[in-house]
N, C-alpha and C positions, 0 to 999 in steps of 0.2 A: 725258588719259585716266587714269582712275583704278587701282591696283593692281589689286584685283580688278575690274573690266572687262576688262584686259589678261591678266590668267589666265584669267577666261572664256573671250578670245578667241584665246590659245593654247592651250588645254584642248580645242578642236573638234576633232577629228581630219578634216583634209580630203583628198579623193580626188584627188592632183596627179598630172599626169602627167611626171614626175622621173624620170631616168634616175641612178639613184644611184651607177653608176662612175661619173658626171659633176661627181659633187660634189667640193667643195673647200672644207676645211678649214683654220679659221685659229683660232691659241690665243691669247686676249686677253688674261688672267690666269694667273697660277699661286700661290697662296696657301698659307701652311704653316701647318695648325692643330696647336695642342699642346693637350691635352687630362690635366688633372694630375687621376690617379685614386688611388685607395688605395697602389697597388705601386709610382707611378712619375709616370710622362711618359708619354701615347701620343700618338706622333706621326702626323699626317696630310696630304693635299695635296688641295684644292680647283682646282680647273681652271675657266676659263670661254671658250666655245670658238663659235664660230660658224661656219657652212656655208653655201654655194649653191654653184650651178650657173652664174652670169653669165649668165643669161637672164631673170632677173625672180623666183629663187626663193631664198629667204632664212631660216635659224633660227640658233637662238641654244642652248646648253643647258649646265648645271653639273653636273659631275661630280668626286667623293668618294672616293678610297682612297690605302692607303699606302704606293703608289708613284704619281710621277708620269704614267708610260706611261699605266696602268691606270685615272688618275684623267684623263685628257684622251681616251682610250676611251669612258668612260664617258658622259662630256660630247659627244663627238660622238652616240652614241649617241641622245642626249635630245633634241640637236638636229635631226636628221631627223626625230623625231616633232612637231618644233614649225615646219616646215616652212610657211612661207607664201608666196600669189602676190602679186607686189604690180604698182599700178598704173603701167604708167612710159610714157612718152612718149618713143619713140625710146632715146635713153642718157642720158637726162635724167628729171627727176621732170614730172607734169602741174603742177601748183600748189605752191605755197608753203605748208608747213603747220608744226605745231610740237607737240612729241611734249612731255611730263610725267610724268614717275614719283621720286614723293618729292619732295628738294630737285632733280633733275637735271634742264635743259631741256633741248633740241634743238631747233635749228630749220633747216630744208631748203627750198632756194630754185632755183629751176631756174639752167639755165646754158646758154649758147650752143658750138654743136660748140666743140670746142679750148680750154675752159676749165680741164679735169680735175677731180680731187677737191679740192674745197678744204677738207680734214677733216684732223683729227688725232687719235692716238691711236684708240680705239676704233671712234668713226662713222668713219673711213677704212677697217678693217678690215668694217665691215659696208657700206661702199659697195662696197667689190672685190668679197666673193665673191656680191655681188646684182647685179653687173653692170651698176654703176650709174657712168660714168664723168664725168659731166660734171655737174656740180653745186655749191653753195655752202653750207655748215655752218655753225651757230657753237653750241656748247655755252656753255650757260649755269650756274651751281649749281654745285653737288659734282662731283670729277671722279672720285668712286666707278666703275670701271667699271663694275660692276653694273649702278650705276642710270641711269648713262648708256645703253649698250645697249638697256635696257630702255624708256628716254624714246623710243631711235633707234625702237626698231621699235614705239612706240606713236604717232610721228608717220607711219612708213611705211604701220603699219595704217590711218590715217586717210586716207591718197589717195585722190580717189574717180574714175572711168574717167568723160570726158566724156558717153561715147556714156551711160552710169545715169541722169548730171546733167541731160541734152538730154531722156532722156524722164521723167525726175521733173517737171520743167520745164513739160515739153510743147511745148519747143523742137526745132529742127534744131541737128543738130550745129554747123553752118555759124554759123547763131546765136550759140549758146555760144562760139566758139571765137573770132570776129571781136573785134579793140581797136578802139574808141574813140579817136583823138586825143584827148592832154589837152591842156586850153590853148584850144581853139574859135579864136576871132580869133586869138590870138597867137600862135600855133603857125604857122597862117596866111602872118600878118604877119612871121615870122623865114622862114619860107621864101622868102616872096620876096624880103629882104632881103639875103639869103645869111647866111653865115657868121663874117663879117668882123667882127670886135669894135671895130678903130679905128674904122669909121664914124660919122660924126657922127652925134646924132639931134634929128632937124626936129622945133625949138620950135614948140610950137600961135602 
């Protein structure tokens, strides 16, 4: 997903139904800008902060002044306005997908109950407060938070809800959702065989 795509598509302001005592807040960065002017040094503090609810809703936002409190205020502030639903599957993501902004990648793989977060740094911080608990990560590129975050939820935005897929499709859910055996014959063939790695195998 391209930068501006992903402004675009946090720039929508959408009608969520978010119970905003519910939210929860987490501070990713905290960054100290100097800024050397005529008289001096002025010093400042950047914040990068993200929010949800643990129910599937999720933002991210930066905020600017010259105190810390004020400037991670600030940043949540931005964040509820950047507030999005995403698509998940249980406590898991639907599909495997992989997010891009700048040099940073992301990529998000489903997981089975009892897996956890397999995330560090940043994507772990926006897997908690989206309430996403069971899943597999791997950052790619630069580990700029920033652009990291920014890769996260441009892979998140791309999930798409089966039941969209089924009728873009023009399939049943039941359709979309079914695996295929890989393997055909030999998949087959290992099953009836069992498990058993010593066993010999019957020369043609």
């Amino acid at each position: 997903m391209s930068k501006q795509l992903l402004r675009d598509s946090l720039s929508v302001r959408r009608n969520l139904n978010v119970n905003l005592s519910e939210l929860k807040d987490d501070v990713i960065a905290i960054n100290r800008v100097t800024k050397v002017v005529k008289g001096g040094k002025n010093l400042s503090f950047s914040a990068l902060v993200v929010v949800g609810d643990s129910r599937g809703h999720a933002g991210f936002g930066m905020g600017k002044a010259r105190e810390v409190p004020m400037a991670i205020k600030k940043g949540i502030e931005q964040a509820k306005k950047n507030l999005i639903k995403l698509n998940m599957k249980g406590t898991t993501i639907p599909h495997q997908v992989t997010g891009w902004y700048g040099s940073a990648q992301v990529l998000l793989k489903p997981a089975s109950e009892g897996t956890g977060v397999i995330a560090g740094g940043p994507v772990r911080k926006v897997m908690q407060v989206a309430g996403i608990t069971n899943v597999l990560t791997k950052s790619i590129g630069t580990s700029n938070p920033h652009n990291v975050v920014k890769a996260t939820f441009a892979a998140l935005l791309s999930l798409k809800d089966v039941a969209h897929v089924a009728e873009t499709r023009s399939k049943t859910v039941e359709e979309i959702s079914a695996k295929s055996p890989r393997g055909g014959e030999k998949t087959e063939k290992k099953r009836q065989q069992g498990n058993n790695p010593w066993q010999p195998r019957k020369r043609a």
